[in-house]
C-alpha positions in Angstrom: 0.0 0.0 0.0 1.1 3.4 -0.9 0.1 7.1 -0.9 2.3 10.0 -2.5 1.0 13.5 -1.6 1.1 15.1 -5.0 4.0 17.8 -5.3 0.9 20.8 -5.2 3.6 22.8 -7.7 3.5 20.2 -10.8 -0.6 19.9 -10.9 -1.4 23.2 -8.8 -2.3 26.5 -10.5 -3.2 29.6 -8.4 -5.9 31.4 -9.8 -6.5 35.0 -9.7 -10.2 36.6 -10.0 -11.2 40.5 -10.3 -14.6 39.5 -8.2 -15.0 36.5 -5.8 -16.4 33.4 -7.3 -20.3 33.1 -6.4 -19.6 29.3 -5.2 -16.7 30.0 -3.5 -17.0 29.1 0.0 -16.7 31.7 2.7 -13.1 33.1 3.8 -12.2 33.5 7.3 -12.1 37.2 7.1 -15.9 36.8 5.7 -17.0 34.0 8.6 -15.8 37.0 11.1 -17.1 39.8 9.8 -20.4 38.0 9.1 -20.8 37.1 13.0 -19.2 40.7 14.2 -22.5 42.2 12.0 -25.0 39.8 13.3 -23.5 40.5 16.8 -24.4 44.5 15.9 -27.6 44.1 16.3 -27.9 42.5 19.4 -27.1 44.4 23.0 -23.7 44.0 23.8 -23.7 41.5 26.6 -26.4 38.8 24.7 -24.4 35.4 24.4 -24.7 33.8 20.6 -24.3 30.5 20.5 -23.1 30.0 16.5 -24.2 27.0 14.6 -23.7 27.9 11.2 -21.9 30.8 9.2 -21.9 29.3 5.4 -22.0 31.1 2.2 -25.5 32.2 1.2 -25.9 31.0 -2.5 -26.9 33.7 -5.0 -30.1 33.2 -7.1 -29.4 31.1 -9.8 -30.6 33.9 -12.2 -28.0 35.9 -11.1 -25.0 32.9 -11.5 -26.2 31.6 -14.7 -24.7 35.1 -16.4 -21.8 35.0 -14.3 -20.7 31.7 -15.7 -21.3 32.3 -19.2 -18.9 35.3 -19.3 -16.7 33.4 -17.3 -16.6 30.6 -20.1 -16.2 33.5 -22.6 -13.4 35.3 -20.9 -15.4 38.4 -20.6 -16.0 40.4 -17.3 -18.3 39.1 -14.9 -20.8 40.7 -13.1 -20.9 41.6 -9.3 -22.4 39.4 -7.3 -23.3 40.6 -3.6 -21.2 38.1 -1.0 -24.1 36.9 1.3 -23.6 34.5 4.8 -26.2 32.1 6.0 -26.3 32.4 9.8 -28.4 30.2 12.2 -27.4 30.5 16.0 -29.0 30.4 19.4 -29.2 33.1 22.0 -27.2 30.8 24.2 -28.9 28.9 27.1 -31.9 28.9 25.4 -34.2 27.4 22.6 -34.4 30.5 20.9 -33.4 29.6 17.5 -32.7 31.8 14.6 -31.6 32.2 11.2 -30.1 35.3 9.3 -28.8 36.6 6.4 -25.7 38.6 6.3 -24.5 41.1 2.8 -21.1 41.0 3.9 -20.5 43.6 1.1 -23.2 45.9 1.5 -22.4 45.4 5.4 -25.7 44.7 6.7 -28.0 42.1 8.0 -30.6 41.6 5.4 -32.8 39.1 7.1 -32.7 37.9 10.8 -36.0 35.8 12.3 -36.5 33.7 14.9 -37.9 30.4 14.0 -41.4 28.6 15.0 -42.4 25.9 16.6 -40.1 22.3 16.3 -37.5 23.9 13.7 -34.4 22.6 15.6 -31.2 23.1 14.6 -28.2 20.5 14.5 -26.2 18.9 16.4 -22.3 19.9 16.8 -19.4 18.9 18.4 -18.9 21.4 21.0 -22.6 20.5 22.1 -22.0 16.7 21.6 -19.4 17.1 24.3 -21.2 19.0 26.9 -24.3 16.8 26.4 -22.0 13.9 27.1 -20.6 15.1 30.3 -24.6 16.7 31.3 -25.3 12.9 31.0 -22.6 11.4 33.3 -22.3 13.7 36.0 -25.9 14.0 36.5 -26.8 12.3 40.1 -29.1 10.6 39.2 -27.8 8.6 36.6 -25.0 7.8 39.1 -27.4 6.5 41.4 -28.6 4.3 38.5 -25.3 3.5 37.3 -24.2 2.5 41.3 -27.0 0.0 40.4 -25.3 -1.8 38.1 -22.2 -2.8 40.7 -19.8 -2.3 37.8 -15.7 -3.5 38.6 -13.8 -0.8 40.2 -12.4 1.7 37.2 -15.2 0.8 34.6 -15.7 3.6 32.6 -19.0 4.5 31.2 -19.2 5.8 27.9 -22.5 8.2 26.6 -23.5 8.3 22.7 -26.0 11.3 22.4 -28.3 10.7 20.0 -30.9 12.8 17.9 -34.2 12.6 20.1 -36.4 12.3 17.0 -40.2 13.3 17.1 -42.8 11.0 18.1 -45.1 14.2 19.1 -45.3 13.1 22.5 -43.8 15.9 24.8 -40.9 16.3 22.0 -41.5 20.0 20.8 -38.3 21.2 23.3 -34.8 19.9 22.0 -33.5 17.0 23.3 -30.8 14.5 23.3 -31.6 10.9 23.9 -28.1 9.7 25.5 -27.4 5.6 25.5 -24.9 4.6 27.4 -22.0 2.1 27.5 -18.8 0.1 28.8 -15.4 0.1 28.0 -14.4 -3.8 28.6 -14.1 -3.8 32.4 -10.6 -6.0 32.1 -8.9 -3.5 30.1 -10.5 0.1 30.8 -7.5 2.3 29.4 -8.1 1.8 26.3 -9.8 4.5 24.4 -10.8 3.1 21.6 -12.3 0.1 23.4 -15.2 -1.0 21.3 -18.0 -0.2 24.0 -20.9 -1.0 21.4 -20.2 -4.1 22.6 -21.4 -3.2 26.5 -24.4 -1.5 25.8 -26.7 -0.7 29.4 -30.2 -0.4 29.8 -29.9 3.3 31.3 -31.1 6.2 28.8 -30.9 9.5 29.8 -32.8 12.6 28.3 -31.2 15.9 28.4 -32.7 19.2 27.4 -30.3 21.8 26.0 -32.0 25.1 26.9 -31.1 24.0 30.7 -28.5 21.7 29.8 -29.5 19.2 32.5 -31.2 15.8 32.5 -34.9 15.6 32.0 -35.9 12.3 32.3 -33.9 8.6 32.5 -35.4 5.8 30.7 -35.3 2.3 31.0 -34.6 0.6 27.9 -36.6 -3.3 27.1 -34.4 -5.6 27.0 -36.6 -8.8 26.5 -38.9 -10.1 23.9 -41.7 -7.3 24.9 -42.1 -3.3 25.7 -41.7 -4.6 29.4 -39.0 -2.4 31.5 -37.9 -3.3 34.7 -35.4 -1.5 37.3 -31.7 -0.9 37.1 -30.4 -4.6 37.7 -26.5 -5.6 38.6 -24.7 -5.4 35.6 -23.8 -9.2 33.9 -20.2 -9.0 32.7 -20.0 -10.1 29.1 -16.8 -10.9 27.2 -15.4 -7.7 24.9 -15.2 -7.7 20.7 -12.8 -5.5 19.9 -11.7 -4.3 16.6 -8.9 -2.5 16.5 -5.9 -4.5 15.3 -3.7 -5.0 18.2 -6.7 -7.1 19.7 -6.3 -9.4 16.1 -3.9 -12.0 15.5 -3.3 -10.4 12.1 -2.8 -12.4 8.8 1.3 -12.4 7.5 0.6 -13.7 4.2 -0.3 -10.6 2.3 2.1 -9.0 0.0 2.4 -5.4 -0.8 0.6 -3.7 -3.4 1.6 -0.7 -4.3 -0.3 2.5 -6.6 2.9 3.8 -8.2 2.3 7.1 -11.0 5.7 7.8 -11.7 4.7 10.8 -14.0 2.5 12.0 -11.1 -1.3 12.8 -11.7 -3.3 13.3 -14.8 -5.4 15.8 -13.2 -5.0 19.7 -12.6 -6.6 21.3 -9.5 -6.9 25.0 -9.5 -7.2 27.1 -6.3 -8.9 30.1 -6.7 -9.7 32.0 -3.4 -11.8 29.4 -1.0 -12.7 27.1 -3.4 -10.9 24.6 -6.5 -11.9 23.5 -10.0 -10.5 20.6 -11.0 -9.7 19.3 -15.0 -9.4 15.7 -15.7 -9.7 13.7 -19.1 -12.4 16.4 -20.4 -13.9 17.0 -17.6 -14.0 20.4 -15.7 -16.2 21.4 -12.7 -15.7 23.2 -9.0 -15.5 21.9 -5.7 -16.9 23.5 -2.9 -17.8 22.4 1.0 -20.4 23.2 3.4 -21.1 22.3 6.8 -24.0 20.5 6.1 -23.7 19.0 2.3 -19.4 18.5 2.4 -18.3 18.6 -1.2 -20.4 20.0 -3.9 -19.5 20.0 -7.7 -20.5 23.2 -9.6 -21.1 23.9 -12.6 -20.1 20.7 -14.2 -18.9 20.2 -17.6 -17.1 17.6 -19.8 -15.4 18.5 -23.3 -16.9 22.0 -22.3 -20.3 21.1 -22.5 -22.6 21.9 -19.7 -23.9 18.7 -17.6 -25.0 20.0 -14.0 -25.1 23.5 -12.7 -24.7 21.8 -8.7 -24.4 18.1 -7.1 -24.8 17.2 -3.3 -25.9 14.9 -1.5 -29.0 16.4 0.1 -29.6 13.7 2.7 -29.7 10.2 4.5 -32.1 9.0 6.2 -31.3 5.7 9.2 -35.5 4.8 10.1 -35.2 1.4 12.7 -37.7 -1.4 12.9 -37.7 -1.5 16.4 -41.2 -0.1 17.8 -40.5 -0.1 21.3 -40.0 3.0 23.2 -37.7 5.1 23.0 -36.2 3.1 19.8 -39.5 4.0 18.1 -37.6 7.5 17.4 -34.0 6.5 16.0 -34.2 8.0 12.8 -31.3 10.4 12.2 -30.7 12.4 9.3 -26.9 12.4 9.0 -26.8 15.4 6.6 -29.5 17.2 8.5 -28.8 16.5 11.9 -25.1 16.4 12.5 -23.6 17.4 9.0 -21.8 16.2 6.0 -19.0 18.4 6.1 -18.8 19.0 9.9 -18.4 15.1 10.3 -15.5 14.9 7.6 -12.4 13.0 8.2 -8.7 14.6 8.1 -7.9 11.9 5.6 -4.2 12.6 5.6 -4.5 10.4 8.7 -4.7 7.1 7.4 -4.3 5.8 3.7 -8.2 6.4 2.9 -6.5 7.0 -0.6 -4.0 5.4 -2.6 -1.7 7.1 -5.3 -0.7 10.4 -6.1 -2.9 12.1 -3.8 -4.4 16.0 -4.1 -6.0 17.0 -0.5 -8.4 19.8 0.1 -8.9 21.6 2.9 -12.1 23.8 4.0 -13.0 26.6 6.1 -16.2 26.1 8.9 -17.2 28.8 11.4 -17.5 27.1 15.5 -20.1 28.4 17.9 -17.7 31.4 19.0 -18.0 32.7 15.0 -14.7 32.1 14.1 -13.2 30.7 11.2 -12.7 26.4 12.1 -9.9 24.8 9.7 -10.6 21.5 8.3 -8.0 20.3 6.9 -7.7 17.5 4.4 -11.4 16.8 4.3 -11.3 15.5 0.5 -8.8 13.8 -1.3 -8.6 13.3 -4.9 -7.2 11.1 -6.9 -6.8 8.3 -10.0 -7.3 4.9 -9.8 -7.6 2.1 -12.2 -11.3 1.0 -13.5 -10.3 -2.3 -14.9 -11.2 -2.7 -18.7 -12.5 0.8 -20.9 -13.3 -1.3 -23.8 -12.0 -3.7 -26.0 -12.2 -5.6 -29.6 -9.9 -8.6 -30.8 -10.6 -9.0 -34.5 -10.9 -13.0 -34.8 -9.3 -13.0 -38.3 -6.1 -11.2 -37.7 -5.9 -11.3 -33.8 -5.0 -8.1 -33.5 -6.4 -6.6 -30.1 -7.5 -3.1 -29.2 -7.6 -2.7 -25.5 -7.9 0.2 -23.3 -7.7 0.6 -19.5 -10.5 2.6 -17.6 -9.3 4.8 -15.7 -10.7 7.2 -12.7 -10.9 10.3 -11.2 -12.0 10.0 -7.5 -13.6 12.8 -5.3 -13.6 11.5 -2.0 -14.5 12.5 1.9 -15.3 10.1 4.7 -17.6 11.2 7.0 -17.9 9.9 11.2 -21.5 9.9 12.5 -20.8 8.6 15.7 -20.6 4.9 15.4 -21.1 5.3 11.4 -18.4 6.1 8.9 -19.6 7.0 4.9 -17.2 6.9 2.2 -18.7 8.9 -0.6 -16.7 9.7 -3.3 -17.5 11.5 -7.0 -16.1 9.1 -9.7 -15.6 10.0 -13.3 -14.5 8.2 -16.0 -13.3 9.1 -19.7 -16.4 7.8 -21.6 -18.8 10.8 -20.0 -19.9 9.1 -17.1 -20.0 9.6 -13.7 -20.9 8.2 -10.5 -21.7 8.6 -7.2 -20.6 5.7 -4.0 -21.0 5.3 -1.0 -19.4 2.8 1.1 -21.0 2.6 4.4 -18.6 0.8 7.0 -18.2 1.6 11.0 -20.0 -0.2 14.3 -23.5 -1.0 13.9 -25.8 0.6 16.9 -26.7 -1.5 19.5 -28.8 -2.0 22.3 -29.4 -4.5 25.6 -30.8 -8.1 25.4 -31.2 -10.4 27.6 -29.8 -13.8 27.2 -31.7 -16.1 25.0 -34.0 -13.6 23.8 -34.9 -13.5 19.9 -36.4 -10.5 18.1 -37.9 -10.0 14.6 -36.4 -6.6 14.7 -33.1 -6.7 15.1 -29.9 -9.6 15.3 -28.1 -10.7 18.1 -24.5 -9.9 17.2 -23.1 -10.7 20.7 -23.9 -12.1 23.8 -26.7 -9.5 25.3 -26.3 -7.4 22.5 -28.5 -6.4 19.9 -28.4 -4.8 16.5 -31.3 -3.1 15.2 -32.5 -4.0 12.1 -32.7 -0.5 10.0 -32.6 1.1 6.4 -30.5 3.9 5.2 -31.9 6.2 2.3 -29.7 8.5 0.4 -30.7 11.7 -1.2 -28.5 12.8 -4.0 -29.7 16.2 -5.7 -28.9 17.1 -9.2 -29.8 20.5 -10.9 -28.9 19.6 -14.7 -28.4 21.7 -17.3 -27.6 19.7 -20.4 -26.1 21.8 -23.2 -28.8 24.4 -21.2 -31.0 25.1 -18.4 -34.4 23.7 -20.1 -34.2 20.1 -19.7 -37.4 17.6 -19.2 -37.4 14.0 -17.7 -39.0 11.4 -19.5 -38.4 7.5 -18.9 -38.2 4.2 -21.0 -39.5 0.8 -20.6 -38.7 -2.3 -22.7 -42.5 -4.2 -23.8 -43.3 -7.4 -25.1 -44.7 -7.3 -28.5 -47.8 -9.2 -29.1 -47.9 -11.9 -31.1 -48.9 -10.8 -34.9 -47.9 -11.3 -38.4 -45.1 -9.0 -38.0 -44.3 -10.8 -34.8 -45.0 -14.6 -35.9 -42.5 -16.0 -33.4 -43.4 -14.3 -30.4 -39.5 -12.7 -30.0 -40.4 -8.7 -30.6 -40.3 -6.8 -27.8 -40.2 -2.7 -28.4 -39.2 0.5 -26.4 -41.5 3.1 -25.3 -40.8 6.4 -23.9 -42.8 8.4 -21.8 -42.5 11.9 -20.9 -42.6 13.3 -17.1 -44.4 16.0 -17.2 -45.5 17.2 -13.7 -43.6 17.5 -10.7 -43.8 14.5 -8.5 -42.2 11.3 -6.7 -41.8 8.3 -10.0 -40.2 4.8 -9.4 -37.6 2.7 -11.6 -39.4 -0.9 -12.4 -36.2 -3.7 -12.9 -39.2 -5.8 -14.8 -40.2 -3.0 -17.5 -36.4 -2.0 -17.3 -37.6 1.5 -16.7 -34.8 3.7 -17.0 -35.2 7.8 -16.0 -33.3 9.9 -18.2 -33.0 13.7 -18.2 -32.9 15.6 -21.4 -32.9 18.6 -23.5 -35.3 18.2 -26.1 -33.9 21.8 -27.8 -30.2 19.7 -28.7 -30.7 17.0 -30.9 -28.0 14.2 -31.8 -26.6 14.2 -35.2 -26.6 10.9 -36.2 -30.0 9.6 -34.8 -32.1 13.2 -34.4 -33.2 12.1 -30.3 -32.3 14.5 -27.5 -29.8 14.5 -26.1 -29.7 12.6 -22.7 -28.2 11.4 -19.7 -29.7 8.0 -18.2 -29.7 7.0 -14.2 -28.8 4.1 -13.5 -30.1 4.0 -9.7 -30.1 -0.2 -7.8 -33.3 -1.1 -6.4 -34.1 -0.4 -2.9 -37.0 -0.9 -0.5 -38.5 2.3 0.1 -39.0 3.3 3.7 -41.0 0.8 5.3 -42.3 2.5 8.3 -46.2 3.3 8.4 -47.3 6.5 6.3 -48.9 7.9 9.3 -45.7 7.7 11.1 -43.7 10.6 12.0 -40.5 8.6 10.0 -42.3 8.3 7.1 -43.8 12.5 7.4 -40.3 13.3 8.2 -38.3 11.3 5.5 -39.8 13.1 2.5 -37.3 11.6 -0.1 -37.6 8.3 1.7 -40.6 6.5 -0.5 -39.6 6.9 -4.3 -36.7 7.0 -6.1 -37.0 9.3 -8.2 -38.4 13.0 -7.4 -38.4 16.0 -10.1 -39.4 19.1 -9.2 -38.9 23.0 -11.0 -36.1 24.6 -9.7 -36.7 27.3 -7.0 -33.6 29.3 -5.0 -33.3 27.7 -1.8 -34.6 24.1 -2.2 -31.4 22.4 -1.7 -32.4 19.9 1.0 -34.9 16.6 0.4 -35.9 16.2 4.3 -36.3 20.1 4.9 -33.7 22.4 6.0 -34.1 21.8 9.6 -34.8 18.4 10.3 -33.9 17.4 14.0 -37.1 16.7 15.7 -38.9 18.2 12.0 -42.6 17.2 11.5 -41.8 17.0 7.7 -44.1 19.0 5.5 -41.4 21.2 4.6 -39.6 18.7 1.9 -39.4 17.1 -1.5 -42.8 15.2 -1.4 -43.7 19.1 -0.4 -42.6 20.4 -3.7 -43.4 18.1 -5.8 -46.7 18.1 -4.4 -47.1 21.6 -6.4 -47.6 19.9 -9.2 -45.6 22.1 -11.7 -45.3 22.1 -15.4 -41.2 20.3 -15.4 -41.4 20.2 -19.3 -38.4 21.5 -21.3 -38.1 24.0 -17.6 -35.5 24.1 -15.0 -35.5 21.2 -13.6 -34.3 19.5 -10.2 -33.6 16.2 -9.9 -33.5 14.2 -6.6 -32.0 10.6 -7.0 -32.9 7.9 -3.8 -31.0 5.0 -3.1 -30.1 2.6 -0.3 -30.4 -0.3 1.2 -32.4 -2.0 4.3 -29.7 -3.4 6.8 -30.4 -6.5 8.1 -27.5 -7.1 10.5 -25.3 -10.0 10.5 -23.1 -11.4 12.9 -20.2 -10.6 10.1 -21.0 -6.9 10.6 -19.8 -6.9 14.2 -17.8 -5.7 15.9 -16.9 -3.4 12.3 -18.8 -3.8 9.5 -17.0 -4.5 6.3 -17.9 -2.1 3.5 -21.3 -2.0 2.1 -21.3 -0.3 -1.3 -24.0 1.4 -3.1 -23.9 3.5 -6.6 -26.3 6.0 -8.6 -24.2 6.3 -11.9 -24.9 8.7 -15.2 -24.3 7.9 -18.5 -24.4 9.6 -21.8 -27.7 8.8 -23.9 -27.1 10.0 -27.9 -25.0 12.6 -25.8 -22.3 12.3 -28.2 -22.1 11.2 -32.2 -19.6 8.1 -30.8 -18.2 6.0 -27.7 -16.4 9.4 -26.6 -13.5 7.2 -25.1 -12.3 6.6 -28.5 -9.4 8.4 -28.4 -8.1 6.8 -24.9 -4.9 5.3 -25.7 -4.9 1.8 -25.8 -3.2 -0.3 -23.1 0.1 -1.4 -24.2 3.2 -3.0 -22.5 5.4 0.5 -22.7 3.0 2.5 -21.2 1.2 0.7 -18.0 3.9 -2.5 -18.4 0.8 -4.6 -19.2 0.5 -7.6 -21.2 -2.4 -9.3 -22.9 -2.2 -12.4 -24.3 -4.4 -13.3 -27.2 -2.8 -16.5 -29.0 -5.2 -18.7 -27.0 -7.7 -17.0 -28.7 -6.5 -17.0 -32.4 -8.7 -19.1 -34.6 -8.8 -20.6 -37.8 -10.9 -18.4 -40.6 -11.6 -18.0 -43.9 -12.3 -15.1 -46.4 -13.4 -14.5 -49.8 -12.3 -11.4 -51.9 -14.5 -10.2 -55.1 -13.8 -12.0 -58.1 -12.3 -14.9 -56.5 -13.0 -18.3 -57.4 -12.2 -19.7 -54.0 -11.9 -18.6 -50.3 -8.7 -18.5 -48.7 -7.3 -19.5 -45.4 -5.9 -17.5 -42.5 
């Protein structure tokens, strides 16, 4: 295994820009000055508790012009520099949200919002509600209970209270708690998922204190009894140390000895990045992590913005308080705020390109994130390939990759999610979900239909995780439509004596609304732009999703998961664009009553033919737990991938130079394959053998 940090000089350029970009991510300077104006109009001594300064996107109507002079090398227009700002007035549940012209020095907008709009969790509050939790004395009376060994230490994971509408309109935390192995308690990263107890605390963060402890069930039933003496139970540790690790594997190492094919270029806060063709810019949130603007390949338009919008974790188990686990790990914690300093580990392999980003923390200063995305090439196995059976002769080429990657910590959770292009025009987008399953009490010999035993007295609820990836296209231009194909049986006729025929039909999408993809019609979604029309065929031009199957969200549609989780039950949504709809569960989702969504806006029922159109992708999968996923779960992956339809006049990988031996020190063999032919040339009395 090895990783090169690319020499930033040979592939780096340094960009220079009479007016800041209008996706470039906020600076420091602007992250300060945006809080010092909100503070202005406030009294001097009110506490704000900051949980958000992020750039403010302008209206599209006002970017589109900006990026066609910027194509044309003419001057771009001014664009205002705007902050989005949500804080608290600290020590309460006052929330708000403003918006700051840090050029016009002013705060345009600043409102405090209604009833159950929450706002996210962070890790500043993630560590007070932690120690809130423990030093509470009451849960030490109840954890006294228990008659742990001398030097256990207990270990809280706060999560997301969720809504149930039962007393739940205050924020909360719902805090589970856990051992580290008794036998070997200095050891951090003890895997205490596997010591889950039956305590549960509530805490309230306007007081900061504990509300309420529950009792967790830990049998068959909703039955909860009192705090019992704890039953030791044997650890499961997975960090290597506690393996007897495997000697038999060899190294393999990712060696580019001309460096990287790609070119990233820093201008200001954010990065555009050219690869084979393609050409787009990188930018990070707190909430979203990367997003790719304005994306193009061979300098024809593709997407104006990509994100993921959200992810939705909804668990089977109806008991309470597990009845409320559904987190939304965009919308209630944070994409980029969760990210991983990559440089860490070898999360890459290559000639690596890091990129750092710029947060704010609850004081409103500028937080440095550094090395939250890597980039890099890796090798896609086989592009395409011919062998000519009469003269042998082989024409190969190697796929190769460009990777956009972050990796994400949601508590016990990790999410590798990468943006992965290739040279033929497609992309993709993967996640790889890997990390410690949740768990919960059981008692011994107890079996569930809602979750799997993955260790004595421990239990793993069964759950699904729905992803939410938003796409605002704008192929060769911002009128597109979505229309989608199926593949038909033809009836037997005259024309169709044999009963073989089968036919494609297209449909067109033509109102807003939540549409599914059918694996027995084939029924593939493609967007389009009916105003560009291929060359050689006359249809639009396209580009198909290719989306897996997934069970849609299973809990009841009168539930507050399935209300919440607006994206959750289709996989496909399309809705006109409008400023400001960026995110698929609602912009504030912790402890949300949904209504304020996708389903929402599609709902409007709006004309989406040849308009601007959004496109929200769902994908997932429902996570029955095995004992194979404990005590780490080894990757599960999961793609949404987008290919060129009559997008181009051939296979745009054409002119990918073949593999050969002096360039990748590859060989193919083909004799095996050589056989025997004949062939006949025009005016010939007989045919000839090869």
């Amino acid at each position: 295994m090895a990783t090169e940090a690319v020499n930033s000089g040979s592939m780096t350029n340094i960009g220079f820009h009479s007016v800041p970009h209008p996706f470039a991510p906020l600076s420091a300077e602007e992250i300060r000055h945006a809080a010092q104006l909100l503070r202005g109009v406030w009294p001097a001594d009110t506490d704000i508790y900051f949980k958000s300064i992020t750039l403010e996107e302008p209206p599209k109507a006002e970017v589109l012009p900006f990026l066609e002079s910027e194509h044309h090398g003419s001057k771009q227009p001014h664009i205002p520099r705007k902050a989005y700002v949500a804080y608290y007035l600290r020590g309460t549940n006052k929330f708000h949200e403003a918006i700051v012209n840090i050029s016009e020095n002013e705060v345009e907008q600043n409102v405090r919002l209604g009833p159950n709009m929450h706002s996210w969790g962070d890790g500043e509050e993630i560590i007070n509600i932690e120690k809130v939790a423990l030093e509470d004395e009451k849960v030490k009376q109840e954890i006294a209970k228990l008659k742990l060994p001398e030097g256990t230490v207990v270990v809280c994971d706060p999560w997301i209270y969720g809504a149930d509408g039962i007393g739940d309109d205050e924020r909360m935390y719902q805090c589970f708690l856990y051992i580290r192995d008794p036998t070997n308690s200095s050891e951090a990263d003890s895997n205490h998922y596997a010591l889950p107890l039956a305590i549960s605390p509530v805490v309230a963060t306007d007081t900061m204190t504990v509300a309420r402890i529950d009792h967790l069930p830990t049998g068959a039933d909703a039955t909860v009894r009192e705090t019992q003496p704890y039953q030791l139970r044997p650890a499961n540790e997975y960090i290597p140390e506690s393996q007897t690790l495997r000697t038999d594997l060899k190294p393999l190492n990712v060696v580019q000895p001309e460096g990287a094919s790609f070119r990233v270029t820093k201008q200001g806060t954010s990065n555009t990045i050219e690869w084979q063709k393609w050409h787009f810019r990188v930018g990070f949130n707190q909430r979203e992590g990367p997003i790719l603007y304005d994306v193009r390949y061979d300098d024809r338009s593709l997407f104006y913005r990509v994100a993921l919008s959200d992810v939705n974790i909804p668990y089977a188990d109806p008991r309470h308080p597990f009845h409320k686990k559904a987190a939304f790990d965009l919308g209630d914690a944070g994409a980029g705020s969760m990210a991983n300093n990559l440089k860490l580990g070898c999360d890459c392999l290559g000639a690596i390109h890091y990129l750092g980003a710029l947060l704010s923390d609850g004081n409103g200063d500028a937080m440095p994130m550094e090395n939250v995305i890597c980039i890099h090439e890796q090798d896609g196995g086989i592009g395409w390939k011919h062998i000519n059976y009469r003269t042998s002769r082989a024409v190969v080429t190697r796929q190769r990759e460009l990777v956009v990657q972050t990796i994400i910590t949601v508590s016990n959770y990790e999410y590798i999610l990468a943006y992965m292009f290739n040279q033929a025009g497609e992309f993709t987008y993967e996640v790889r979900a890997t990390g410690i399953l949740s768990t919960q009490p059981i008692d011994d010999h107890v079996s569930v239909p809602f979750g799997t035993v993955v260790h004595p007295g421990v239990l793993a609820g069964h759950h699904q995780h729905i992803f939410s990836l938003r796409l605002d296209p704008t192929l060769d231009g911002a009128q597109n439509r979505l229309a989608y194909e199926e593949a038909h049986p033809m009836p037997l006729s005259d024309f169709n004596p044999h009963g073989v025929g089968w036919a494609v039909q297209e449909t067109l999408v033509e109102r807003s609304g939540g549409y599914d993809i059918d694996p027995d019609r084939n029924r593939t979604f493609k967007i389009q732009n009916a105003a560009v029309r291929n060359p050689v065929n006359g249809k639009p031009v396209a580009y198909k999703i290719h989306a897996q199957p997934f069970q849609k969200i299973l809990a009841d549609k009168e539930s507050y998961h399935f209300k919440r989780a607006e994206f959750a039950d289709h996989n496909i949504y399309v809705t006109r664009y409008a400023d400001g709809e960026l995110y698929s569960g609602g912009k504030y989702t912790n402890q949300s009553r949904g209504g304020t969504g996708v389903r929402s806006w599609a709902d409007r029922k709006d004309d989406i033919v040849d308009e601007d159109i959004v496109v929200f992708v769902q994908f997932g999968m429902t996570h029955v737990p095995r004992i194979e996923d404990f005590p780490v779960m080894p990757c599960e992956v999961l793609k949404v991938s987008f290919k060129p339809v009559n997008f181009f006049e051939k296979n745009p990988a054409l002119d990918v130079p073949p593999s050969e031996q002096h360039f990748n020190r590859s060989v193919l063999v083909t004799e095996q394959h050589k056989q025997p032919v004949s062939q006949r040339k025009v005016g010939e009395e007989q045919a000839s053998k090869l």
